[in-house]
Biopython code that builds the backbone (N, CA, C, O; Angstrom):
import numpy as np
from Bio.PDB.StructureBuilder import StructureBuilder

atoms = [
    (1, "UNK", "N", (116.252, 77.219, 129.857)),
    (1, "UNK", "CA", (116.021, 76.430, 128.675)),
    (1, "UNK", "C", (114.936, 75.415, 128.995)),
    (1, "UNK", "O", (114.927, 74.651, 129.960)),
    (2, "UNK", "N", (114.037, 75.523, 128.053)),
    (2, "UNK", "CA", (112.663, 74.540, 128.231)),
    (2, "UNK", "C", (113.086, 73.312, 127.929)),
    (2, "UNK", "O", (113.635, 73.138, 126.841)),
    (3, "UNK", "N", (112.891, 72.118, 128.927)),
    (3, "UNK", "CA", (113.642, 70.374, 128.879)),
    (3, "UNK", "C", (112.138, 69.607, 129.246)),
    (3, "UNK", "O", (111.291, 70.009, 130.045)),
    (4, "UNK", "N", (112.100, 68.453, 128.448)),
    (4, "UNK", "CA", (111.292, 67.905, 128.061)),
    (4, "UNK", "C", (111.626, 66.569, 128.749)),
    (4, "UNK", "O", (112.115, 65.826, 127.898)),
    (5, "UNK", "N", (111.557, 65.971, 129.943)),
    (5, "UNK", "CA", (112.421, 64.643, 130.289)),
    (5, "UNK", "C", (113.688, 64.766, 130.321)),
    (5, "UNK", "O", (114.271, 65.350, 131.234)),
    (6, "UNK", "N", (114.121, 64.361, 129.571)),
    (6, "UNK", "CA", (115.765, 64.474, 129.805)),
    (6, "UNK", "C", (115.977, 65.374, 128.379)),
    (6, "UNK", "O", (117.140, 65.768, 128.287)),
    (7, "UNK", "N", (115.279, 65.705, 127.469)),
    (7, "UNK", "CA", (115.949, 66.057, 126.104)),
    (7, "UNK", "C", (115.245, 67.802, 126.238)),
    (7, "UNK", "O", (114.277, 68.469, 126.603)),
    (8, "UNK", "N", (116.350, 67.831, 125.738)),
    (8, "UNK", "CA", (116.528, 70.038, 125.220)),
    (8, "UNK", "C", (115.175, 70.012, 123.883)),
    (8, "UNK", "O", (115.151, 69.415, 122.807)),
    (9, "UNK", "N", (114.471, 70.650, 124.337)),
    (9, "UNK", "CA", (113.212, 71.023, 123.434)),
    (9, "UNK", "C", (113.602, 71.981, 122.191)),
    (9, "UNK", "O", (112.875, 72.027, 121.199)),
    (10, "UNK", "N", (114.956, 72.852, 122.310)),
    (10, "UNK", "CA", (115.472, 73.350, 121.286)),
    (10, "UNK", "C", (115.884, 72.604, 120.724)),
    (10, "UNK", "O", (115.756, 72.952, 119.550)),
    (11, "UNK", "N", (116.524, 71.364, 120.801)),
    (11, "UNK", "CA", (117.243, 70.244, 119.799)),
    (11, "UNK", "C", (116.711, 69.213, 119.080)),
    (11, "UNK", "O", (117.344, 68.399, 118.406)),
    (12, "UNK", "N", (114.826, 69.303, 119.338)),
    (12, "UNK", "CA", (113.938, 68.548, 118.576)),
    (12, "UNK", "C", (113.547, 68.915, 117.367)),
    (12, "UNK", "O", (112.662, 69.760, 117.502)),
    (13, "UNK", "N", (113.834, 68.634, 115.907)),
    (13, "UNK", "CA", (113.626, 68.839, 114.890)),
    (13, "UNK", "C", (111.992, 69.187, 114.510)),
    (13, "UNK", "O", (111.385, 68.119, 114.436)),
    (14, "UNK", "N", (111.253, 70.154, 114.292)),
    (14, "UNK", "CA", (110.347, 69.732, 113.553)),
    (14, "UNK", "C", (109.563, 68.903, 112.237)),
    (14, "UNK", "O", (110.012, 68.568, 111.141)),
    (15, "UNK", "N", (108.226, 68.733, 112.835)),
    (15, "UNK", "CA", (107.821, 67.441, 112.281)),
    (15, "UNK", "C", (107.571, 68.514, 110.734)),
    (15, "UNK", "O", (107.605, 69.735, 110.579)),
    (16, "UNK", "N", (107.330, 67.397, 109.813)),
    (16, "UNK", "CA", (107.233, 68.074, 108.727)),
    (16, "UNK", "C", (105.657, 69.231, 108.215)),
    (16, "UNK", "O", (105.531, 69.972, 107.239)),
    (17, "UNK", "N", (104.886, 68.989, 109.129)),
    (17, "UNK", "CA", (103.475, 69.369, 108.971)),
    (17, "UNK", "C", (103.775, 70.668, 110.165)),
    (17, "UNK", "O", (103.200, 71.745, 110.008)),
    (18, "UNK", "N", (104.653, 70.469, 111.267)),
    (18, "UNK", "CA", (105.074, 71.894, 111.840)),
    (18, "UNK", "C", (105.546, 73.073, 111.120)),
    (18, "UNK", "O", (105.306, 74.273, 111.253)),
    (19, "UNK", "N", (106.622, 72.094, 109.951)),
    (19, "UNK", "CA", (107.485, 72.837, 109.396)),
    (19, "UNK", "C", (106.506, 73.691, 108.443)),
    (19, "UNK", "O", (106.837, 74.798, 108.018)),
    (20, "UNK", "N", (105.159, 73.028, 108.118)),
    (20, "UNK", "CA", (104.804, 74.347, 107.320)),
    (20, "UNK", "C", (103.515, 74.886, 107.821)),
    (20, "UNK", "O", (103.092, 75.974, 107.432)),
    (21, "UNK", "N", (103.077, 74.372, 108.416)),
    (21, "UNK", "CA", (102.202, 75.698, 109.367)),
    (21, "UNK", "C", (103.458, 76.656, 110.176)),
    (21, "UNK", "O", (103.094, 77.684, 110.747)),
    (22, "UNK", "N", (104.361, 76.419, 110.186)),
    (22, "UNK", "CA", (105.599, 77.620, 110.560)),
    (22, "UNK", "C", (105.707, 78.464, 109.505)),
    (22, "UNK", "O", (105.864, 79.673, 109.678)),
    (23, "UNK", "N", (105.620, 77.808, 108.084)),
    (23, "UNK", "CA", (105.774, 78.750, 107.067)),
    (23, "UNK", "C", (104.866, 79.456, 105.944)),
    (23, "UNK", "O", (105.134, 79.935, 104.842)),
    (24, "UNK", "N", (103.507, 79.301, 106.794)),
    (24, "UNK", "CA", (102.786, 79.767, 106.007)),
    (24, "UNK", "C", (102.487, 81.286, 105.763)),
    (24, "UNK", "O", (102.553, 82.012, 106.755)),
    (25, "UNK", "N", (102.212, 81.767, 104.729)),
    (25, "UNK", "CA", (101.949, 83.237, 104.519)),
    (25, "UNK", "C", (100.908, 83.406, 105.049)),
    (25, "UNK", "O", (100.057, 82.609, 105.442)),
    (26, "UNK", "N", (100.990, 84.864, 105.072)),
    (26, "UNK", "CA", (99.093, 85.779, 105.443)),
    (26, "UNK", "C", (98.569, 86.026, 104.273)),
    (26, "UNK", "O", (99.048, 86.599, 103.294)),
    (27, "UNK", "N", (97.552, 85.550, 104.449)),
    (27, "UNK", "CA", (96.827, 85.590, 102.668)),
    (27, "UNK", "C", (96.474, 87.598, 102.688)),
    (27, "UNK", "O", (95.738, 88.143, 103.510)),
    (28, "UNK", "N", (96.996, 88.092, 101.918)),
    (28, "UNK", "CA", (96.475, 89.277, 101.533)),
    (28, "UNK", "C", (95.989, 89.431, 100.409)),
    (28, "UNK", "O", (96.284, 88.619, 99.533)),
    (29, "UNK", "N", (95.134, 90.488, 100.136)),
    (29, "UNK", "CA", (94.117, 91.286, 98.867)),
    (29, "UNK", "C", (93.870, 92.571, 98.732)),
    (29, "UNK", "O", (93.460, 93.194, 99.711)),
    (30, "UNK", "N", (94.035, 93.103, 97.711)),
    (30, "UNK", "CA", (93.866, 94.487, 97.754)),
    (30, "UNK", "C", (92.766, 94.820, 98.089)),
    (30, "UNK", "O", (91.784, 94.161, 97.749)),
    (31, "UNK", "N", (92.687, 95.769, 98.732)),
    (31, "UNK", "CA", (91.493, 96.296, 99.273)),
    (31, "UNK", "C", (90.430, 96.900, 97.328)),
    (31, "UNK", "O", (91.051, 97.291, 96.340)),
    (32, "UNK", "N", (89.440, 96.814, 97.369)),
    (32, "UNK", "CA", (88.864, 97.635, 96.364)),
    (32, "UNK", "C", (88.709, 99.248, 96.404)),
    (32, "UNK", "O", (88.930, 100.143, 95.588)),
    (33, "UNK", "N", (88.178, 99.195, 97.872)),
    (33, "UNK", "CA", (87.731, 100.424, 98.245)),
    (33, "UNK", "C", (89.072, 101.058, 99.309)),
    (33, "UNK", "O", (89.604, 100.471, 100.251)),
    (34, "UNK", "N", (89.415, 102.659, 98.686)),
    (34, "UNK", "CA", (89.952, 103.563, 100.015)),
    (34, "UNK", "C", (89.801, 103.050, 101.302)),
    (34, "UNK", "O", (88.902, 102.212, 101.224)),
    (35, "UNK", "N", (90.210, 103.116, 102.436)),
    (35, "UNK", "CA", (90.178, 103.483, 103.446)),
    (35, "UNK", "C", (88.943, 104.289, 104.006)),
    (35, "UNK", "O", (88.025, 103.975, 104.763)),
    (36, "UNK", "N", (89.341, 105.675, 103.213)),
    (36, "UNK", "CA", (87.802, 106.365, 103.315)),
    (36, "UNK", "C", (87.177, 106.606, 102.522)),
    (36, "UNK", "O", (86.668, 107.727, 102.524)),
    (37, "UNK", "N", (86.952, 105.878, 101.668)),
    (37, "UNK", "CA", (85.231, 105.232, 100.931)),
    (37, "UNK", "C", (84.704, 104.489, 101.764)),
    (37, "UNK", "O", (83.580, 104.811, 102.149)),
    (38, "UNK", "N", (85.392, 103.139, 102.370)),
    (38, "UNK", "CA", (85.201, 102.484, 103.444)),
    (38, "UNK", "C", (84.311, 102.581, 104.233)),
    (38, "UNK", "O", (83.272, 101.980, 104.503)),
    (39, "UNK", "N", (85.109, 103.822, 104.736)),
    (39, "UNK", "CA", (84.588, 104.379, 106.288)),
    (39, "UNK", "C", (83.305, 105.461, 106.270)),
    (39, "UNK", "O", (82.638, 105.598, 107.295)),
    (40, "UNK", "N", (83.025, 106.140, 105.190)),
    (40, "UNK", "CA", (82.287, 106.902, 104.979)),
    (40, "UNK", "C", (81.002, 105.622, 104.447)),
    (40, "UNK", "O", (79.860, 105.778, 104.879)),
    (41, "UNK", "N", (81.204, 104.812, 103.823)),
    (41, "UNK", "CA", (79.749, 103.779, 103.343)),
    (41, "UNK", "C", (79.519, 103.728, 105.165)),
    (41, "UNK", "O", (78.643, 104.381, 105.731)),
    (42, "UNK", "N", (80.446, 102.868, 105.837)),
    (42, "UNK", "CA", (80.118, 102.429, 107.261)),
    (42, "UNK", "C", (79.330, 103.213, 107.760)),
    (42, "UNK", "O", (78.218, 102.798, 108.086)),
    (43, "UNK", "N", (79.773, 104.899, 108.006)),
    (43, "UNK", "CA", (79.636, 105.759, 108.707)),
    (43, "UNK", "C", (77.380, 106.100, 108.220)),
    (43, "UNK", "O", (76.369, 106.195, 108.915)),
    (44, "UNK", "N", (77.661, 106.155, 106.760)),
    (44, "UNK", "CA", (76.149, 106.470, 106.337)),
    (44, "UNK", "C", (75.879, 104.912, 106.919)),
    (44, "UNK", "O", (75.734, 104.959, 108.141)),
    (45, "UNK", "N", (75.816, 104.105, 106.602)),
    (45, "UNK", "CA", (75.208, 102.742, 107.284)),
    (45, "UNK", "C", (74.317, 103.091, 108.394)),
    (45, "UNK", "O", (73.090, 103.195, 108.387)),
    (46, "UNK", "N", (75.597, 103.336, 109.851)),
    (46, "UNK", "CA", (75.610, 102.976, 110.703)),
    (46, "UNK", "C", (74.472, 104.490, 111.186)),
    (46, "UNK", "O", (73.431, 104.217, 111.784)),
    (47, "UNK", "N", (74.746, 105.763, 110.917)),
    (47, "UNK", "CA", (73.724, 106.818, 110.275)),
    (47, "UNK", "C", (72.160, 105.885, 110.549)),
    (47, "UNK", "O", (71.490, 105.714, 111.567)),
    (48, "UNK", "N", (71.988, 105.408, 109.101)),
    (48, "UNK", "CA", (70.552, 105.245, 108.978)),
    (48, "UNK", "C", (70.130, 103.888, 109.989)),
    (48, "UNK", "O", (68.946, 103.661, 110.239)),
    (49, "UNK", "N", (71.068, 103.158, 110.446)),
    (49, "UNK", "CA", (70.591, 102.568, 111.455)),
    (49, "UNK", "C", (69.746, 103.014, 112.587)),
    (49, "UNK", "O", (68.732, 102.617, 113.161)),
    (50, "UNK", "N", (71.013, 104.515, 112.718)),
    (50, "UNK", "CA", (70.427, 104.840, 114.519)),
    (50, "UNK", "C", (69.311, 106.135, 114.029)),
    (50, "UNK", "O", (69.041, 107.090, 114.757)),
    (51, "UNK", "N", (68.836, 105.954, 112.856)),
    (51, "UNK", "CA", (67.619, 107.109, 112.542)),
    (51, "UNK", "C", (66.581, 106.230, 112.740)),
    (51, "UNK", "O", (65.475, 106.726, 112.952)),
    (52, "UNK", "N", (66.739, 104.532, 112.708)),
    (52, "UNK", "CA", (65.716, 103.399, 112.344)),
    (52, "UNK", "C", (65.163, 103.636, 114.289)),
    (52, "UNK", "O", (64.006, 103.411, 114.647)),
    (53, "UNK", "N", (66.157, 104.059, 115.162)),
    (53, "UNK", "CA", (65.914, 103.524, 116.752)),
    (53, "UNK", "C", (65.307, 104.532, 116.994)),
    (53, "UNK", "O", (65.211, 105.534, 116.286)),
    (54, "UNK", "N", (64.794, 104.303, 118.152)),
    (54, "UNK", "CA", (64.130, 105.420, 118.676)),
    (54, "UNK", "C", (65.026, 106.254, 120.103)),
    (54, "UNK", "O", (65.841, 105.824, 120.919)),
    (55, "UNK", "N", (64.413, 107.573, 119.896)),
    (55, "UNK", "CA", (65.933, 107.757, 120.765)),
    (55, "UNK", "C", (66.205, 107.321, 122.233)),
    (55, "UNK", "O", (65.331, 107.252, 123.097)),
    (56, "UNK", "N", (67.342, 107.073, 122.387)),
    (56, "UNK", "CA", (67.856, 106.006, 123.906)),
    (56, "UNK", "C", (69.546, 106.098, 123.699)),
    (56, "UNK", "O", (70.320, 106.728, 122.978)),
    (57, "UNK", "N", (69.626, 105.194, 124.658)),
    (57, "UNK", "CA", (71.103, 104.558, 124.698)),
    (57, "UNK", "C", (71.679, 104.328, 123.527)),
    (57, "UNK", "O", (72.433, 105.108, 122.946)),
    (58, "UNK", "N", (71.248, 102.968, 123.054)),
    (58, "UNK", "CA", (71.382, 102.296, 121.721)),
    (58, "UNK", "C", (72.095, 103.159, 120.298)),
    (58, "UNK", "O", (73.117, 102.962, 119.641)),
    (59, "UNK", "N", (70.839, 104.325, 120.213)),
    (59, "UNK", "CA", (70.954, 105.306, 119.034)),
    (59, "UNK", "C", (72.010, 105.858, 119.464)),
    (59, "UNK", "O", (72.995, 105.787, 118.730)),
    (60, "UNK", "N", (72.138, 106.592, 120.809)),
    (60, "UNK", "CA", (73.207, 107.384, 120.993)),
    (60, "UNK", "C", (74.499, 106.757, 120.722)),
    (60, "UNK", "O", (75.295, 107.537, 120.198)),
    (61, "UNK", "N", (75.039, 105.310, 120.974)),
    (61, "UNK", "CA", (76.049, 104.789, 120.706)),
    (61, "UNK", "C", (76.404, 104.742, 119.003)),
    (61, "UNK", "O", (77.480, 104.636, 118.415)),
    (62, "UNK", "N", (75.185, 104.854, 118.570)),
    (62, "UNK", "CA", (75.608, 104.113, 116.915)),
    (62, "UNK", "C", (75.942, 105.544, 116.555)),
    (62, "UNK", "O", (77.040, 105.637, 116.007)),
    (63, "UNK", "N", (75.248, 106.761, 116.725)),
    (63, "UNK", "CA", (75.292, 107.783, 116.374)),
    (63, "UNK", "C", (77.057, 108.636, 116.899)),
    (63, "UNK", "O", (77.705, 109.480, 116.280)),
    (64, "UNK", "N", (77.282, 108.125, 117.914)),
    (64, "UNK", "CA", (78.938, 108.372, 118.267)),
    (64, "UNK", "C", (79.626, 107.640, 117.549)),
    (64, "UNK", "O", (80.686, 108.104, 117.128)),
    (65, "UNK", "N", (79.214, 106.196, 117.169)),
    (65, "UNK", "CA", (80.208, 105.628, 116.197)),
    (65, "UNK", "C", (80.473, 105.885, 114.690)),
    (65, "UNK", "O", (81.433, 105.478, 114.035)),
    (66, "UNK", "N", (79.299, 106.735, 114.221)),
    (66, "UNK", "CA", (79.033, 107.291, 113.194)),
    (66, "UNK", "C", (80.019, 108.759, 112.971)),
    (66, "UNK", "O", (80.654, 109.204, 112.015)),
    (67, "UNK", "N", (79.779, 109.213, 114.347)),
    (67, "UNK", "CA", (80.490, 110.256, 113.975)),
    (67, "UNK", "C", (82.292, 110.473, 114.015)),
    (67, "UNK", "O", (82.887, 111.419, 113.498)),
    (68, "UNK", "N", (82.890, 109.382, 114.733)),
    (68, "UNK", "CA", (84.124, 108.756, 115.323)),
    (68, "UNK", "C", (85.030, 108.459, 113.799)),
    (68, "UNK", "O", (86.137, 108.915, 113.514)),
    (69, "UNK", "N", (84.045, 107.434, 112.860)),
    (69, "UNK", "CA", (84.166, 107.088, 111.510)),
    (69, "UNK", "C", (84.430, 108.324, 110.996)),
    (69, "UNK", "O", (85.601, 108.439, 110.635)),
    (70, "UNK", "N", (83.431, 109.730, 110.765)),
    (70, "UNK", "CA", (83.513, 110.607, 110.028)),
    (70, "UNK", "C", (85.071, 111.479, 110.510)),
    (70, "UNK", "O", (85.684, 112.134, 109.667)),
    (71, "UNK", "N", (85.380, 111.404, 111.429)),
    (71, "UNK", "CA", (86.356, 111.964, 111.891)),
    (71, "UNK", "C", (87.378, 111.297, 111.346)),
    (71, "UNK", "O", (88.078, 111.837, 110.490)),
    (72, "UNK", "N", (87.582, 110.129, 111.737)),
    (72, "UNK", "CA", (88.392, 109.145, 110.845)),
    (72, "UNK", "C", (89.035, 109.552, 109.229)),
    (72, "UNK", "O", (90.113, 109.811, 108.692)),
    (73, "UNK", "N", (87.421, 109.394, 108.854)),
    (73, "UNK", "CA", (87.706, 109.891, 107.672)),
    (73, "UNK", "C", (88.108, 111.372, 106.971)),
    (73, "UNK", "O", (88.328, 111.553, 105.774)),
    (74, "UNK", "N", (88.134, 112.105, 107.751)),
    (74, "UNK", "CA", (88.794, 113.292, 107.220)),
    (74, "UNK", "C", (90.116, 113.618, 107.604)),
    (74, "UNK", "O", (90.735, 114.500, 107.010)),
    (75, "UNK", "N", (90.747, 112.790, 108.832)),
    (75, "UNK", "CA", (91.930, 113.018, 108.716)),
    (75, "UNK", "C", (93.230, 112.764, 108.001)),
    (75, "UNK", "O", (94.340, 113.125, 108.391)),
    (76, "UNK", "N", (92.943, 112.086, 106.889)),
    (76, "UNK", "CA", (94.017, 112.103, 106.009)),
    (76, "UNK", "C", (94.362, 112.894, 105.306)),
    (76, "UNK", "O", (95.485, 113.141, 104.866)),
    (77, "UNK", "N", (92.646, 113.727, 105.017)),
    (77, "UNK", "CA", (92.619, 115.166, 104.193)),
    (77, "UNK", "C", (93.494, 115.772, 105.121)),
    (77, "UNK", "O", (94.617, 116.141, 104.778)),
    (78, "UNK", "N", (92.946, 115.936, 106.582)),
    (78, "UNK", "CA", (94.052, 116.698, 107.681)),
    (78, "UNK", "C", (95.698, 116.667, 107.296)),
    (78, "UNK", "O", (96.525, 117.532, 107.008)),
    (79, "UNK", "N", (95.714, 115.515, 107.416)),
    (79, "UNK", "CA", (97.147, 115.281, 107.561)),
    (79, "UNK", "C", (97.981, 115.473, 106.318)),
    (79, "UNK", "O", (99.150, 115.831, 106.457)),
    (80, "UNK", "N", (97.359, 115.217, 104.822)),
    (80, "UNK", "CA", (97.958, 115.914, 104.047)),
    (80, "UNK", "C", (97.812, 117.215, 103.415)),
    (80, "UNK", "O", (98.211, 117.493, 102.284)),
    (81, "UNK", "N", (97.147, 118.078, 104.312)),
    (81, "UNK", "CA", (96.698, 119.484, 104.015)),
    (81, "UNK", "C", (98.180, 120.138, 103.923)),
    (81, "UNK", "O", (99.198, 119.626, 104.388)),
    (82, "UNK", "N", (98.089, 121.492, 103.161)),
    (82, "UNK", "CA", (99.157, 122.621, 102.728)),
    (82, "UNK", "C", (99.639, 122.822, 103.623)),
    (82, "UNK", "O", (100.793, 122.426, 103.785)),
    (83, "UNK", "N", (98.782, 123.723, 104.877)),
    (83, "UNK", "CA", (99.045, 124.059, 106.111)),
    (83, "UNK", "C", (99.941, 123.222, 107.029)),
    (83, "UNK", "O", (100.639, 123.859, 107.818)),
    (84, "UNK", "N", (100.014, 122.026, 107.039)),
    (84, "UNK", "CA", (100.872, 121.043, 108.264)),
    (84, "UNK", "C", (102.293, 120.549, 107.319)),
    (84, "UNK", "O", (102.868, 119.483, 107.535)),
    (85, "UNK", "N", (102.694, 121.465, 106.325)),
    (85, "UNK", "CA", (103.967, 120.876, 106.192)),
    (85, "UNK", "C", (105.291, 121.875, 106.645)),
    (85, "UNK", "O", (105.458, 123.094, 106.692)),
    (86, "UNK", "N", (106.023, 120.837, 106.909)),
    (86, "UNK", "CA", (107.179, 121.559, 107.478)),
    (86, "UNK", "C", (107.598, 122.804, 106.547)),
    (86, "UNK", "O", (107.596, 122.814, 105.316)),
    (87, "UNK", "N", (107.906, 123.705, 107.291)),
    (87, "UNK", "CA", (109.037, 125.256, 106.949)),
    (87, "UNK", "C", (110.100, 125.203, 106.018)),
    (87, "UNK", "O", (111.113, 124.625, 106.411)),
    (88, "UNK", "N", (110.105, 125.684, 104.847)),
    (88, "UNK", "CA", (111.551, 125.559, 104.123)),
    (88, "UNK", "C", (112.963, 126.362, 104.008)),
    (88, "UNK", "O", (113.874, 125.912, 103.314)),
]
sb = StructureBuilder()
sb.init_structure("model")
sb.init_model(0)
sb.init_chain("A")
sb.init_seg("    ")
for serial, (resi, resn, name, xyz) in enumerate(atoms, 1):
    if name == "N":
        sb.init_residue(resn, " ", resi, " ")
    sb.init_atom(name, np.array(xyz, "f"), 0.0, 1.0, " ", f" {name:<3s}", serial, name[0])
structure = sb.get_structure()
């Protein structure tokens, strides 16, 4: 048990300005865009970036991250395809 001097640190009340940064929410928002609308804008983005470089290192990275995204993005088609559902 964490002790503070002589006093139990569990038995100290919080202050009132603790008490609500303890209780604050996570601000959420709906997204506008899919998931993969998202990822597919990113993916063309990040695309015409590494067409802007000349080829090297650099391009090669954006161009793997480009394609990482596209993968991304088709696996939901994957995953809710005909083929992957269970046997009846």
């Amino acid at each position: 048990m964490a002790t503070f001097g002589e006093k139990n640190l569990a038995a100290i009340p919080l202050s009132s300005s603790a008490k609500e940064f303890a209780m604050q929410k996570r601000r959420r928002f709906k997204q506008q865009l899919t998931l993969q609308d998202r990822l597919a804008a990113w993916s063309k983005e990040v695309k015409e970036q590494a067409d802007a470089l000349p080829p090297g290192p650099e391009r090669d990275a954006l161009v793997k991250k480009a394609r990482r995204a596209d993968v991304a993005c088709h696996l939901d088609d994957w995953a809710k395809s005909a083929g992957l559902q269970p046997p009846t």
